[in-house]
C-alpha positions as CSV (number, residue, x, y, z in Angstrom):
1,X,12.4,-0.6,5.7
2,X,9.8,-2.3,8.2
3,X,6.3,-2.4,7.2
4,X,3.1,-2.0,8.7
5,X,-0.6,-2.2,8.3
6,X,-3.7,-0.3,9.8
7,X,-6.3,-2.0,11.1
8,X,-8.8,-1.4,8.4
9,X,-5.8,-2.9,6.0
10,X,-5.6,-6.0,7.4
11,X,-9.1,-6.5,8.3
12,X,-9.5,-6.0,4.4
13,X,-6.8,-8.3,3.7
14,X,-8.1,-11.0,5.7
15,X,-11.3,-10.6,3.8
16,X,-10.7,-10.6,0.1
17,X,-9.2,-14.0,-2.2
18,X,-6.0,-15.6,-0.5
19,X,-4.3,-15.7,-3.7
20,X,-5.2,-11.7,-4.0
21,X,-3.9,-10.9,-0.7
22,X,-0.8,-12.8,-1.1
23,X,-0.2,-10.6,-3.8
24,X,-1.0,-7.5,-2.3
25,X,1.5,-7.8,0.7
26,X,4.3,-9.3,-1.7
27,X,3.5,-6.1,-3.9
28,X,3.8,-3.8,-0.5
29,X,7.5,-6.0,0.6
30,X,8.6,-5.0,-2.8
31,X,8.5,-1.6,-2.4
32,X,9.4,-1.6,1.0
33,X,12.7,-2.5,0.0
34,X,13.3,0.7,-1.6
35,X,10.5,3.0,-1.4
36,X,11.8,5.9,-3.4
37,X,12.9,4.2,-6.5
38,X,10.6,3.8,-8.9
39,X,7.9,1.1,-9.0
40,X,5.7,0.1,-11.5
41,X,1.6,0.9,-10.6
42,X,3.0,3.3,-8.0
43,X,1.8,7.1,-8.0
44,X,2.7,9.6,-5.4
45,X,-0.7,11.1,-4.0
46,X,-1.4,14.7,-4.4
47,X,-1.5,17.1,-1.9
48,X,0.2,14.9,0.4
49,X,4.3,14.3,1.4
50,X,5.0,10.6,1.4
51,X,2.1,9.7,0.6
52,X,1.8,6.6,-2.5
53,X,-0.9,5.1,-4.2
54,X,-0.3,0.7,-5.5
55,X,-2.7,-0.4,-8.2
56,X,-2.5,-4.6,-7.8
57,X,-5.5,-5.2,-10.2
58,X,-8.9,-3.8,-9.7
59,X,-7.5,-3.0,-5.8
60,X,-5.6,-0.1,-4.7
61,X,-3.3,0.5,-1.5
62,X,-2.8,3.4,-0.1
63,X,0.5,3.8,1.9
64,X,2.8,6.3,3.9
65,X,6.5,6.3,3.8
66,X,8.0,7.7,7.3
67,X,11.8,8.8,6.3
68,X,12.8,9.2,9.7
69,X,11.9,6.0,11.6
70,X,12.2,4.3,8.0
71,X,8.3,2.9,8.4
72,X,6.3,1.9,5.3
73,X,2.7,2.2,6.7
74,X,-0.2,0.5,4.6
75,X,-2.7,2.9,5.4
76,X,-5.6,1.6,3.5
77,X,-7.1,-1.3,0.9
78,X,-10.0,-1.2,-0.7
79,X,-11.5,-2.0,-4.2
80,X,-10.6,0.9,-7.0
81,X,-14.0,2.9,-6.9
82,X,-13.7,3.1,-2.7
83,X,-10.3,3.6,-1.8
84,X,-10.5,7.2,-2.3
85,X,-13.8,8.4,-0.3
């Protein structure tokens, strides 16, 4: 499945520790593999379809899976306590 970032996602990415990042996207190619099996530190969002929450430490991802066009979209990444508001 392809993968792709927003704008505020990489931006954020760009921003934080290398070594944190690094982990981040291999995290995100991980699931992107197989986005439907299950993952450890992933949580389906409620109250959307298709929509998945990562925990990779004290950060949290916020992603889309597209079944048709088979797209993984990072939507957002932000530090626990943002990510949500």
């Amino acid at each position: 499945m392809k993968t792709t970032y927003s704008k505020s996602a990489i931006k954020t990415l760009r921003r934080i520790q290398p070594k944190k990042a690094k982990a981040i996207r291999d995290a995100v190619e991980e699931i992107a593999a197989d986005p439907f099996a299950p993952h450890a530190n992933v949580t389906a969002m409620q109250g959307e379809q298709d929509a998945f929450r990562l925990r990779a430490g004290d950060w949290r991802v916020v992603y889309r899976v597209d079944r048709e066009v088979e797209i993984l979209n990072v939507v957002r990444v932000a530090p626990r306590g943002k990510v949500y508001k």
